[in-house]
C-alpha positions as CSV (number, residue, x, y, z in Angstrom):
1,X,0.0,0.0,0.0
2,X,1.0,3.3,-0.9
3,X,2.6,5.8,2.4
4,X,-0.1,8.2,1.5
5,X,-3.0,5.6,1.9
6,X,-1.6,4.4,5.1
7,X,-2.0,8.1,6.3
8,X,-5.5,8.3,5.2
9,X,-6.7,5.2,6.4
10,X,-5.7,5.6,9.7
11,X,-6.6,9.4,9.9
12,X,-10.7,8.2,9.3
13,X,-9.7,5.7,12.4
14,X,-8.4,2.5,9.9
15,X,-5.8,0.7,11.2
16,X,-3.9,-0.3,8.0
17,X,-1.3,-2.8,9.9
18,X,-2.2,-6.8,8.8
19,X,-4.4,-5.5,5.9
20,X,-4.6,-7.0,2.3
21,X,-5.2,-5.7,-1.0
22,X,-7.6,-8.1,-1.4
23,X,-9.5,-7.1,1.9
24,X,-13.3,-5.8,0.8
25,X,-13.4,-2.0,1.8
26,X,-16.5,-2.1,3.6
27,X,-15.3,-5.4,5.6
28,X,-12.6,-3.4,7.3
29,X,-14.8,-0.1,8.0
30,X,-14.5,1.9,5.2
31,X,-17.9,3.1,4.5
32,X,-19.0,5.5,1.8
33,X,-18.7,8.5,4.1
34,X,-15.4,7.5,4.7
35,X,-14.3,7.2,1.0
36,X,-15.5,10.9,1.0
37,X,-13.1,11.7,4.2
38,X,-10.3,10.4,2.4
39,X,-11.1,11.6,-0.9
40,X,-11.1,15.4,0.6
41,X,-8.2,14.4,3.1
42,X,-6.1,13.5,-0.5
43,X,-6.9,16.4,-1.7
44,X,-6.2,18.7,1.4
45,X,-2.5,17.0,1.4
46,X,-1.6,16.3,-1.7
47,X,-4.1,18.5,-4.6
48,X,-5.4,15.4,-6.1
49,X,-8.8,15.1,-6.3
50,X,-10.7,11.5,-7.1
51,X,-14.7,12.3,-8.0
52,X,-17.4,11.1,-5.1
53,X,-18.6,8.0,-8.5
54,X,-14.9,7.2,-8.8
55,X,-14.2,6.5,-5.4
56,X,-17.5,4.9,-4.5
57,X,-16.4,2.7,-7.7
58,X,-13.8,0.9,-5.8
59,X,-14.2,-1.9,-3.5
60,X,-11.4,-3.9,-2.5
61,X,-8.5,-2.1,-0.5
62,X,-5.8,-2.8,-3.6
63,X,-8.4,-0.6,-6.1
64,X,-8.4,2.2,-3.9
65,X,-4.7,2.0,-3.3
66,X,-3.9,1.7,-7.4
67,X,-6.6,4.6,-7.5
68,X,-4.8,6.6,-5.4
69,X,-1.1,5.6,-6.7
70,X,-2.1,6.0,-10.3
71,X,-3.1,9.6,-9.2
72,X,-0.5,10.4,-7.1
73,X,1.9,9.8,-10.3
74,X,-0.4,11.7,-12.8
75,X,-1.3,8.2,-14.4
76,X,-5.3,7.8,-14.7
77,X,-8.2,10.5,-15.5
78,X,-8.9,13.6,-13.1
């Protein structure tokens, strides 16, 4: 998992130690209003923004890491 990710999951109260890429976002307390925290907390630290579909799009911890990597290195639509 990306540094950044680690960051945001565990600021919205995620502990990211022991977690999978695999691991199903909503099994490991990630709701939809927390996809919102971390898709403004992205964008308050690093000016990347991910849309509200986009990010309610992904459901496995490894898509919303490559989400965030891909945006992180310019790769992937804004």
């Amino acid at each position: 998992m990306t540094h950044c990710l680690d960051q945001l999951l565990a600021t919205v109260g995620v502990d990211p130690t022991g977690l999978a890429p695999g691991d199903r976002l909503e099994e490991i307390g990630v709701d939809s209003l927390a996809l919102v925290e971390l898709s403004m907390l992205l964008a308050e630290q690093t000016g990347v923004t991910i849309g509200d579909d986009e990010m309610a799009s992904v459901s496995t911890l490894g898509a919303l890491d490559d989400l965030v990597a891909a945006r992180l290195t310019g790769r992937g639509t804004r």
